[in-house]
C-alpha positions as CSV (number, residue, x, y, z in Angstrom):
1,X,196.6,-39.7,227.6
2,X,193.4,-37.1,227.5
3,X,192.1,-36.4,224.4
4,X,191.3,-32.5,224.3
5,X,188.0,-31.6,222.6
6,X,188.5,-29.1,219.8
7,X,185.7,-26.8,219.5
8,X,184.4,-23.8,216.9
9,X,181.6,-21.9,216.2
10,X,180.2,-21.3,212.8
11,X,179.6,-18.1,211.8
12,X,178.6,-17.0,208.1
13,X,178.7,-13.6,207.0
14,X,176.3,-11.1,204.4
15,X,173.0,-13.0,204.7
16,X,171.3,-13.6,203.1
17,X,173.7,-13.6,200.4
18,X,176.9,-12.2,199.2
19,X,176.1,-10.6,196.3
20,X,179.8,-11.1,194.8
21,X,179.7,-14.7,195.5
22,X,176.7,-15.5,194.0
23,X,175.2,-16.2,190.1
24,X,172.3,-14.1,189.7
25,X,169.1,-13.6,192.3
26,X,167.9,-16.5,190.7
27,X,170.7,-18.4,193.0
28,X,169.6,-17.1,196.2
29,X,166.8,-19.6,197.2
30,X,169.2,-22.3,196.0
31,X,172.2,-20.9,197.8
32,X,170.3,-20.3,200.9
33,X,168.5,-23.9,200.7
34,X,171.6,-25.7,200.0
35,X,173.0,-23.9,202.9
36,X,170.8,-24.7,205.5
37,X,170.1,-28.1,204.5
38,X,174.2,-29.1,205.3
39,X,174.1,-27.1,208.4
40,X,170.8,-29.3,209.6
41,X,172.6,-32.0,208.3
42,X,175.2,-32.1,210.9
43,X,173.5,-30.1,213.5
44,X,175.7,-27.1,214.0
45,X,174.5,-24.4,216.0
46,X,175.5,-21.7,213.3
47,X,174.8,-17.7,213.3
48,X,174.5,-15.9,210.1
49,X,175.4,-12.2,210.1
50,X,173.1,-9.6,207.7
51,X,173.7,-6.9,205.8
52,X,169.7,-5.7,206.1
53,X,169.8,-3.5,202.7
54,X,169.4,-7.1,201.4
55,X,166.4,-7.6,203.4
56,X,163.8,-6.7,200.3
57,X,160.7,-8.9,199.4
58,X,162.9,-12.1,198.9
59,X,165.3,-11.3,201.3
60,X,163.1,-11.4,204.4
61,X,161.8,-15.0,203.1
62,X,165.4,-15.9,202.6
63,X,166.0,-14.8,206.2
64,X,163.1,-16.5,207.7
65,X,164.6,-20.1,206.5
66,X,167.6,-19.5,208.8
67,X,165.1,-18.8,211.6
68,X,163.2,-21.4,211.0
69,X,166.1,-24.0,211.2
70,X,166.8,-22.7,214.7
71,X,170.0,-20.5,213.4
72,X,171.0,-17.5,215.4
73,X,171.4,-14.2,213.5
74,X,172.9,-11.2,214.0
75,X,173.8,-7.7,212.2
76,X,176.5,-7.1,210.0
77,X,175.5,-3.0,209.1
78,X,173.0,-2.5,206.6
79,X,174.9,-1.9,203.6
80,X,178.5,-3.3,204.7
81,X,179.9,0.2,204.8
82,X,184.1,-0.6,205.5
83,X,184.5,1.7,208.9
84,X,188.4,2.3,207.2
85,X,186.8,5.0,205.2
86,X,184.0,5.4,206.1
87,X,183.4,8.5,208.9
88,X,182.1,7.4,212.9
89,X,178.6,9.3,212.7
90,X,177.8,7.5,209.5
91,X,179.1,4.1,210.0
92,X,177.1,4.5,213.6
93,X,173.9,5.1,211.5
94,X,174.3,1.8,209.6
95,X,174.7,0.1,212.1
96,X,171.4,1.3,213.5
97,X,169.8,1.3,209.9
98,X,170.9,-2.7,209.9
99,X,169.2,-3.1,213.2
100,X,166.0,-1.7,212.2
101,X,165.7,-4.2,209.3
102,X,166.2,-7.1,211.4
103,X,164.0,-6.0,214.3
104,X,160.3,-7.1,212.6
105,X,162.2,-10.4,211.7
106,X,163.6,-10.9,215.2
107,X,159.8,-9.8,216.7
108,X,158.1,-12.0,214.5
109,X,160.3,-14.8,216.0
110,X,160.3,-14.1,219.5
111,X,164.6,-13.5,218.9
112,X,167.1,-10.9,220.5
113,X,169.4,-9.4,218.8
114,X,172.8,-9.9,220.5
115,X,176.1,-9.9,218.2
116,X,177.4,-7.6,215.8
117,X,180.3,-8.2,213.0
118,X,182.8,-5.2,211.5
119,X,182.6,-5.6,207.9
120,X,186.3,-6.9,206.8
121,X,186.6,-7.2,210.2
122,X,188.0,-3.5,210.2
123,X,187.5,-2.3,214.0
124,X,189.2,1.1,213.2
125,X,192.4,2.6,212.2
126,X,192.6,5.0,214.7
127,X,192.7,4.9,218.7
128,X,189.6,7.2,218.6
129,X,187.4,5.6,215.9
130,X,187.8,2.2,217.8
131,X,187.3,3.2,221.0
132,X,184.3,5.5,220.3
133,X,182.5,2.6,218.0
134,X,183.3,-0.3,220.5
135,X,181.6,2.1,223.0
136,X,178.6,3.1,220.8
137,X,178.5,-1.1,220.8
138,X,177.9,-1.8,223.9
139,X,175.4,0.8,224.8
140,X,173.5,-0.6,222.3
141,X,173.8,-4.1,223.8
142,X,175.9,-5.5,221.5
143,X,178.5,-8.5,221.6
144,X,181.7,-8.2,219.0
145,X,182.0,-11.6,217.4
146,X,186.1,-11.8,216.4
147,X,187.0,-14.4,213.9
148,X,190.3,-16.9,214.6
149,X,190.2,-18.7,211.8
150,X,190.2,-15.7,208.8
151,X,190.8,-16.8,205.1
152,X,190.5,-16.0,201.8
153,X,187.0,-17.8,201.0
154,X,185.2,-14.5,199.8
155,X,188.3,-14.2,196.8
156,X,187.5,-18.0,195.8
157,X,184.3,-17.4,195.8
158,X,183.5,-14.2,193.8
159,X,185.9,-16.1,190.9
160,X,183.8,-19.0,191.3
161,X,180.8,-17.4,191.0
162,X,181.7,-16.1,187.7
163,X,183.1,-19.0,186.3
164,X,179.3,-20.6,187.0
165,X,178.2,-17.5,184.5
166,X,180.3,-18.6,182.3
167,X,179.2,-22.4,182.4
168,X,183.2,-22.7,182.9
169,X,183.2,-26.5,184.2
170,X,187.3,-26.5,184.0
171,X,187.5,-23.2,186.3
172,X,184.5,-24.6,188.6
173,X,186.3,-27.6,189.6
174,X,190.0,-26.0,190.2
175,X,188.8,-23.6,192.1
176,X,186.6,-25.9,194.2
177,X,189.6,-28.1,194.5
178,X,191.7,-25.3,195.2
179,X,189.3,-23.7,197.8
180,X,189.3,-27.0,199.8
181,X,193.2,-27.4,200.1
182,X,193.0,-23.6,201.3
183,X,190.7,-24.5,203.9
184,X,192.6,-27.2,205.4
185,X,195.9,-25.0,205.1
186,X,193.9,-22.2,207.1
187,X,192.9,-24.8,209.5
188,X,196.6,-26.3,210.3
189,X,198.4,-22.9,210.4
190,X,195.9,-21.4,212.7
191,X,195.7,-24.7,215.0
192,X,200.0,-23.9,215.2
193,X,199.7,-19.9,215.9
194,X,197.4,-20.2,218.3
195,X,199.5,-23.1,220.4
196,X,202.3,-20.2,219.6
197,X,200.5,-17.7,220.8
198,X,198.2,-18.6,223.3
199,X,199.7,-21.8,224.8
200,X,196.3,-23.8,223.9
201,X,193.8,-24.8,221.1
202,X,190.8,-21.9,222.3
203,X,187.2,-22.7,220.9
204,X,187.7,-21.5,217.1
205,X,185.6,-19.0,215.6
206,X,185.5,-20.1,211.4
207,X,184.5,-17.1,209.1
208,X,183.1,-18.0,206.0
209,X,180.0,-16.4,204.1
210,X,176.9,-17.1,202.2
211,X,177.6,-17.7,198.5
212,X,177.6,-20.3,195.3
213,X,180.8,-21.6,196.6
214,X,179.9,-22.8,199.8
215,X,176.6,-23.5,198.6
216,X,178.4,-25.8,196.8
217,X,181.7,-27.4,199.0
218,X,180.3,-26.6,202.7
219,X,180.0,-29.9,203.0
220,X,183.6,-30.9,201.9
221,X,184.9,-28.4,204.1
222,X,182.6,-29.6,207.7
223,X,184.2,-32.9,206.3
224,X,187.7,-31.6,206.6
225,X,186.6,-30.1,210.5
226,X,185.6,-33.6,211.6
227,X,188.6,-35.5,210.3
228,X,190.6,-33.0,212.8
229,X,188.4,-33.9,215.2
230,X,186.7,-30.7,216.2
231,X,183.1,-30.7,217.2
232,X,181.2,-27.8,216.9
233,X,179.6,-25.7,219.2
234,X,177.6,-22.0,219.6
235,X,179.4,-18.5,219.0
236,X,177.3,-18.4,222.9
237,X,180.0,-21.2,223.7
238,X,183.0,-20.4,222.2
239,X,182.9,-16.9,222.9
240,X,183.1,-18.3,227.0
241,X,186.7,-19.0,226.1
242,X,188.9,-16.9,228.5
243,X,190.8,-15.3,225.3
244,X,188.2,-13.3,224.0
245,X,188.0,-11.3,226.9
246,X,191.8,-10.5,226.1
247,X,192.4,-6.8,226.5
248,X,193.7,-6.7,222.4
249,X,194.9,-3.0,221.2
250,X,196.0,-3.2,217.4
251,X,195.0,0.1,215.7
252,X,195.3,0.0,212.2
253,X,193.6,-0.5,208.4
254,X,194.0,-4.2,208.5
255,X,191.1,-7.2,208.9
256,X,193.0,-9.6,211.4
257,X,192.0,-12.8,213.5
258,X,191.8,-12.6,217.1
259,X,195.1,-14.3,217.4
260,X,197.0,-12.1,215.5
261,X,195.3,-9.1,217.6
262,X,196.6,-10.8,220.5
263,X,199.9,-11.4,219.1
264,X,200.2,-7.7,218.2
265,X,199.2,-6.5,221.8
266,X,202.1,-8.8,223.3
267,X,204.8,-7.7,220.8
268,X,205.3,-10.9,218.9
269,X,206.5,-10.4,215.0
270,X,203.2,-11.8,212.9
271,X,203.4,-14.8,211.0
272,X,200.7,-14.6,208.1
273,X,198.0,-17.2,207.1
274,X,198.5,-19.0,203.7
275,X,197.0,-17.0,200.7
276,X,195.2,-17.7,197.0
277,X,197.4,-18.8,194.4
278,X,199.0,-16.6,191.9
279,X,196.7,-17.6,188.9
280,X,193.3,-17.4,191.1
281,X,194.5,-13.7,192.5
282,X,194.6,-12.9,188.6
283,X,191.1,-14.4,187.5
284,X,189.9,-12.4,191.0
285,X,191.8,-9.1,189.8
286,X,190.5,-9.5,186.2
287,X,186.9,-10.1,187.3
288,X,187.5,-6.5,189.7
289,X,188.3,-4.8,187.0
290,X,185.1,-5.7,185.1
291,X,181.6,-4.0,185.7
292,X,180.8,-6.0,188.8
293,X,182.3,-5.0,192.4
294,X,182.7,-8.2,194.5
295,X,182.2,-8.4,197.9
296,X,185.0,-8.4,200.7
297,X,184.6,-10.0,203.7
């Protein structure tokens, strides 16, 4: 019997890094080093999505270590406005205003610019603010890069990040553990919906983003990848996989995967990906409530 390859793409979002998901600007170098270092370390062709307003003295120098490793990059707005309130000429403007700070960089480096990411992955909740920003899009030469394998990393993250304030070793280490068996759940369910939905395994695209937490556990989770045998390859490559060029037409407020887009467009009744855990959605909600405003994806 054939073995069948399983394939996904990398992708890592709010270079160079998520604010709520990190300890202090102290962390970034680390974060960022740490980063890299595992994705060298098993050779995957990753791309790392910006949020430019981040792209101040440090920043650039942040950047420049992903280039430097060979990484693609690409723009994620300049300030991560969320496009489900947020009005089409102004969301349009960031997106330009993200361009602009990554343009010296991509100069400096001989680079195109080439894929672009919705913040939350919210493509418009109306028929009219969809279609006229996937147009606006493509003029400008852009690829959309969909996610099929979404999660909840950037809620186990932004509580992880403050339990490292807090030198909190007991919280560190459940919500590592906790973070890894979410991973692999994410992983299994979306391996089974997309045999539901799609009648194959397609090349995955993995969403995760630059913070303490995977700093930390990225790793543990390529680990997890491996032992279910998938190999990884370019957002170039995976994106050649005959479903993304699937006509999808959810309109709506939420941040879904590809395959639930797809699942939506043929009329088939959702099945949801596994969430956080009661007592982590409460340390998350408490941490909300507080000064600090973590990041969504």
């Amino acid at each position: 019997k054939q073995v069948v390859r399983k394939e996904i793409a990398f992708t890592i979002d709010d270079l160079p890094v998520a604010v709520g998901g990190s300890t202090g600007s102290r962390s970034f170098v680390n974060i960022t080093k740490k980063l890299v270092t595992t994705i060298k370390k098993y050779n995957i062709p990753a791309i790392g999505f910006v949020n430019s307003r981040k792209i101040a003295s440090q920043g650039k120098a942040l950047l420049n270590m992903w280039l430097e490793a060979n990484l693609e990059l690409g723009n994620h707005t300049y300030s991560h406005p969320d496009l489900n309130n947020t009005p089409i000429k102004r969301f349009k403007d960031n997106i330009i205003k993200g361009e602009k700070g990554l343009k010296d960089l991509f100069e400096e480096n001989g680079r195109k610019l080439k894929y672009f990411r919705y913040p939350c992955l919210h493509r418009g909740k109306t028929s009219r603010t969809k279609e006229e920003i996937e147009r606006f899009l493509t003029e400008r030469g852009y690829i959309i890069a969909p996610v099929t394998m979404d999660n909840q990393e950037w809620m186990y993250a932004s509580v992880y990040a403050q339990a490292k304030r807090r030198n909190d070793t007991a919280s560190i280490n459940r919500i590592g553990r906790e973070y890894l068996l979410h991973m692999k759940g994410i992983i299994e369910f979306f391996e089974t919906w997309s045999l539901e939905i799609v009648g194959y395994q397609p090349k995955h695209i993995f969403l995760i983003h630059a913070n303490s937490l995977n700093a930390d556990y990225l790793d543990k989770v390529i680990q997890i990848l491996l032992k279910k045998g998938y190999a990884f390859v370019s957002l170039d490559e995976a994106m050649s996989d005959e479903i993304y060029s699937f006509n999808e037409n959810y309109i709506g407020s939420e941040g879904l995967s590809w395959i639930h887009r797809i699942a939506i467009t043929q009329g088939i009744k959702l099945k949801r990906e596994p969430r956080e855990p009661a007592w982590l959605k409460k340390m998350y909600n408490d941490f909300s409530r507080g000064n600090q405003s973590p990041e969504k994806k």
